[in-house]
N, C-alpha and C positions, 0 to 999 in steps of 0.2 A: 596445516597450521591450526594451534589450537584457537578457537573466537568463542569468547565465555559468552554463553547463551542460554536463559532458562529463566527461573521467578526473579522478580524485580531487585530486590533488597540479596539476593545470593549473588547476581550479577554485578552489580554496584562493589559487592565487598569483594572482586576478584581483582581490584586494582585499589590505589590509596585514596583515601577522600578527598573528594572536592568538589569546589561550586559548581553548577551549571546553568547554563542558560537555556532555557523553556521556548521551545519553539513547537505547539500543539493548536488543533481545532475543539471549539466547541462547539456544538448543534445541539437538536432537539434529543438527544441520545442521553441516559444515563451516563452511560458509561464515559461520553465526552469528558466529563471532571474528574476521572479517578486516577491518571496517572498525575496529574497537576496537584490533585490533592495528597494524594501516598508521598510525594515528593515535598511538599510542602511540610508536611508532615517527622521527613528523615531529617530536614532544616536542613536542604543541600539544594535548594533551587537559588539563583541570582540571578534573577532580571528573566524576563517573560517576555512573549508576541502570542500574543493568539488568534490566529484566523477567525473571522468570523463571516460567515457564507450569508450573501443576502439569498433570500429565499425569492426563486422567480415563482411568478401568479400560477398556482397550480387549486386543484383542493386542498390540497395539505397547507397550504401559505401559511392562514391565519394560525392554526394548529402550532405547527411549526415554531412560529418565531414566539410564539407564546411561552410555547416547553425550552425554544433555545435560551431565552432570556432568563426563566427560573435558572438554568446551568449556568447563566453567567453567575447571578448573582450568589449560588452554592461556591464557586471559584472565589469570588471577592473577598466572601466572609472568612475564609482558611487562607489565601494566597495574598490578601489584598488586591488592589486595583489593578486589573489587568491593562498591558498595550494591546488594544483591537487593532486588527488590521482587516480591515471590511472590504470584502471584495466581491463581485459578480462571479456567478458560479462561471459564466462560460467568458468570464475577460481574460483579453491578450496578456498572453508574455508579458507584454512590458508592461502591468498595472502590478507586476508581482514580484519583477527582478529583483528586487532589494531588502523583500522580506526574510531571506536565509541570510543579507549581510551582513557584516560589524555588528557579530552577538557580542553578550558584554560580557562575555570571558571567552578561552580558548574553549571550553568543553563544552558541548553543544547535547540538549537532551531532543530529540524528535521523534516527537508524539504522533501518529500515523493512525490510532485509533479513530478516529471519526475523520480523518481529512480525504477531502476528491484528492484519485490518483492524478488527473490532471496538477494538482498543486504541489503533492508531495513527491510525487517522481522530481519533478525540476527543482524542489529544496532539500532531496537527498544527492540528488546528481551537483546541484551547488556546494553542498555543504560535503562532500567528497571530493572533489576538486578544490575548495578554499584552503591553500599552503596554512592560513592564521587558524585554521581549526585543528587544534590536535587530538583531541579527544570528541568524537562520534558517537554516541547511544542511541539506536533506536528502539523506541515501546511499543504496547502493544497490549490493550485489554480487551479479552476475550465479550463475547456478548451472546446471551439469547436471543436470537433470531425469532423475528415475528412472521407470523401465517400469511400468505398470500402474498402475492404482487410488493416486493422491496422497492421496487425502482420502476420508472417505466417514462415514457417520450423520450427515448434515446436520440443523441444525434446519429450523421452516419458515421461509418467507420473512417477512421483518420490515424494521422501519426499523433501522439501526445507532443506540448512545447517541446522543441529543444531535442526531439530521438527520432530524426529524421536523421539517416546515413550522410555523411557527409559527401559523397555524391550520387549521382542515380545510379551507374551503371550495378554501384555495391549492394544500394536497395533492393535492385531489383533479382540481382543474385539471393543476395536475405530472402526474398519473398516466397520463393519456394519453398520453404523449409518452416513450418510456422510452431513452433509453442504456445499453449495456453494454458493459460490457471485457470479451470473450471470451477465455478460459481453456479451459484442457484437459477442464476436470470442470465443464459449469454445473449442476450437483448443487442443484436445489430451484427454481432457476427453471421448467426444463423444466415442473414440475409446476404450479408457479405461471400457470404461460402457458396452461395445459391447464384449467387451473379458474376464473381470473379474465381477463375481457374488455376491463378497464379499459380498456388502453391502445389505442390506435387510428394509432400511428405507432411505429414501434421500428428504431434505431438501433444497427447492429454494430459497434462499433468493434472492430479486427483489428488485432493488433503485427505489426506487418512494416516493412522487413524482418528476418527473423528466420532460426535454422538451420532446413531442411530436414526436420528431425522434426519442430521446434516447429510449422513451419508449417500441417504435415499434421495434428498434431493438433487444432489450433488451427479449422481447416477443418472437419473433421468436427465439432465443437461447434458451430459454427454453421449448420450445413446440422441438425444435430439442435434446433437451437433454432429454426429456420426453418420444420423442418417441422411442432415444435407451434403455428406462429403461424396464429391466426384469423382472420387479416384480409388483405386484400387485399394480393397482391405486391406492387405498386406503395408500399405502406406501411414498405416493409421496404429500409433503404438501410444498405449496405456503406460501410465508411468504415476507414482504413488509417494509424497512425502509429507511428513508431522503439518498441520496446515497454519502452527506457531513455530517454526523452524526455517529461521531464515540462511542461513549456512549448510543446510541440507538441500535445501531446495537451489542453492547457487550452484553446490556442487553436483546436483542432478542437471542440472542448465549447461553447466561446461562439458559432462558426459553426453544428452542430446547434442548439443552443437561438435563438439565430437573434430574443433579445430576447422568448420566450415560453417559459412555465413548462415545467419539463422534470423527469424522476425519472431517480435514476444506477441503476446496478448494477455494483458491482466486483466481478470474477472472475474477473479476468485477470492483467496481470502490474502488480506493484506500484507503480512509477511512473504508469503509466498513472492508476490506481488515484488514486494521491497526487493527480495533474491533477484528478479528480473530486474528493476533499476540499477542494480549495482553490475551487471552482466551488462547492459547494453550500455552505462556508463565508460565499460571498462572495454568494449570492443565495438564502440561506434556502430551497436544495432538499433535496428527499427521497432519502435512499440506502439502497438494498433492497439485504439482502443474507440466504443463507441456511447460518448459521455452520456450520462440520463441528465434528462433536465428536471424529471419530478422523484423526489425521494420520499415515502412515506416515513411520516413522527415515529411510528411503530417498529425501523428498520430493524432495533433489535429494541426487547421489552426491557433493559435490564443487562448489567454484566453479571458474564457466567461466573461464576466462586470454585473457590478451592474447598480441598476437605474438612476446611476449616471453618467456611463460609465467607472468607473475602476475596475482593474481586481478585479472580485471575490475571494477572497481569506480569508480561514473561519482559526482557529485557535484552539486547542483544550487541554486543561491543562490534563496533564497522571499523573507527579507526582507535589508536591506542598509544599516547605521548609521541605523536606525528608520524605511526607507521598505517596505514592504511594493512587489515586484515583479511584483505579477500585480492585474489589476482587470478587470472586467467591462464592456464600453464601456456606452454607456448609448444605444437604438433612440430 
């Protein structure tokens, strides 16, 4: 099935215009304001939410909310007055269930650029499942990544809201079988893989290709995560897609799972990420993740630019005049 996928404003003209409704994070990040503003900008946004993460007491706090607020007020002046929806990074389910609801049109734009996977896995899994949403967009702008330590006071490893198997026996079948979008920091896995034996097959999935630093770091997380694995070499398969290609990477997820139960792990890069929400969305799997509570200002310096020199920012149709674009074949 073709699902138009690639730079912002090519993707948008693969279907007829219309308004949308702005469902995005802002933080201390540049790049938080660039898909709000490029949209503001086509004059096709209608009505906005914007996440906005209180920052728990770390070093970076003061930092933080300092650079997050300058990005608020870079949004106000091009978009107007945003709806905050201010939340606690590590709050329950139910403080957030009704932030994907009753947008104010059928077409839903979801901005995924700066938001915790805890929030946007359960407002992409909402916002796929809403019969009243017929048109689905999610974005995605690229960013430079900053030296050192991105994340760190992870929680332990857990299921994210809402992508718990709907009973155990099935979980624990999934849990043998693990995928992951390898990232810079796999911060709580490592640990996880050191203490529990569950799994007995594990899958790398690797963004590439990608720039030359990313790949190198990207490398050593996985030779670090390789060599806490207990289990036979032969168990442990490498696997490689665009690390902004989220339809690539779904349909590498349906060829590892391969018509048999399987468990995600996001920790990588956000598209990728997105592919696994829509996969365990769509066959009731388990997604392990192990939340940080401290984010450093610096997680990325800046969005990455095209050859042009504006932000990168790719675009990717999920549903399209109430057909839902991705399915699971059936073994």
């Amino acid at each position: 099935m073709f699902r138009p996928s690639g730079n912002l404003e090519w993707s948008l003209a693969c279907s007829h215009a219309r308004k949308w409704h702005f469902l995005g994070s802002i933080n201390s990040e540049l790049r938080s304001v660039e898909v709000a503003k490029a949209l503001c900008r086509l004059g096709v946004m209608s009505g906005n939410r914007i996440l906005r993460i209180k920052w728990p007491d770390s070093p970076f706090s003061e930092e933080g909310e300092r650079r997050t607020s300058e990005n608020m007020e870079s949004f106000q002046k091009l978009c107007g007055e945003p709806i905050i929806l201010e939340r606690d990074l590590l709050a329950p389910v139910s403080d957030f269930t009704m932030d994907a609801q009753n947008p104010t049109t059928s077409a839903v734009v979801l901005d995924i650029t700066s938001m915790p996977k805890r929030f946007y896995f359960y407002y992409l899994k909402s916002l796929i499942l809403n019969p009243m949403v017929d048109d689905l967009f999610v974005t995605y702008c690229a960013g430079r990544y900053g030296q050192g330590a991105l994340s760190s006071n992870h929680e332990d490893w857990e299921v994210l809201p809402t992508f718990r198997c709907s009973n155990r026996s099935a979980e624990e079948e999934a849990r043998k079988r693990l995928a992951v979008n390898v990232g810079f920091m796999p911060g709580g896995l490592e640990e996880h893989l050191m203490t529990d034996e569950s799994e007995t097959d594990l899958s790398l999935i690797l963004p590439f290709p990608a720039r030359v630093s990313s790949v190198r770091r990207v490398w050593k997380s996985a030779m670090e995560i390789r060599n806490q694995w207990y289990g036979e070499s032969s168990s442990v398969h490498i696997c490689r897609v665009a690390p902004d290609d989220i339809s690539g990477a779904f349909d590498l997820i349906c060829r590892i799972a391969n018509g048999n139960p399987l468990s995600l792990a996001p920790f990588g890069p956000k598209p990728i990420s997105a592919a696994m929400c829509i996969f365990a969305t769509l066959t009731d799997s388990p997604v392990y993740y192990a939340q940080p509570k401290w984010y450093n200002p610096d997680y990325t310096t800046g969005p990455d630019t095209d050859n042009d020199g504006q932000p990168k920012i790719s675009g990717h149709w999920i549903k399209h005049s109430g057909k839902l674009l991705y399915n699971y074949p059936v073994h």
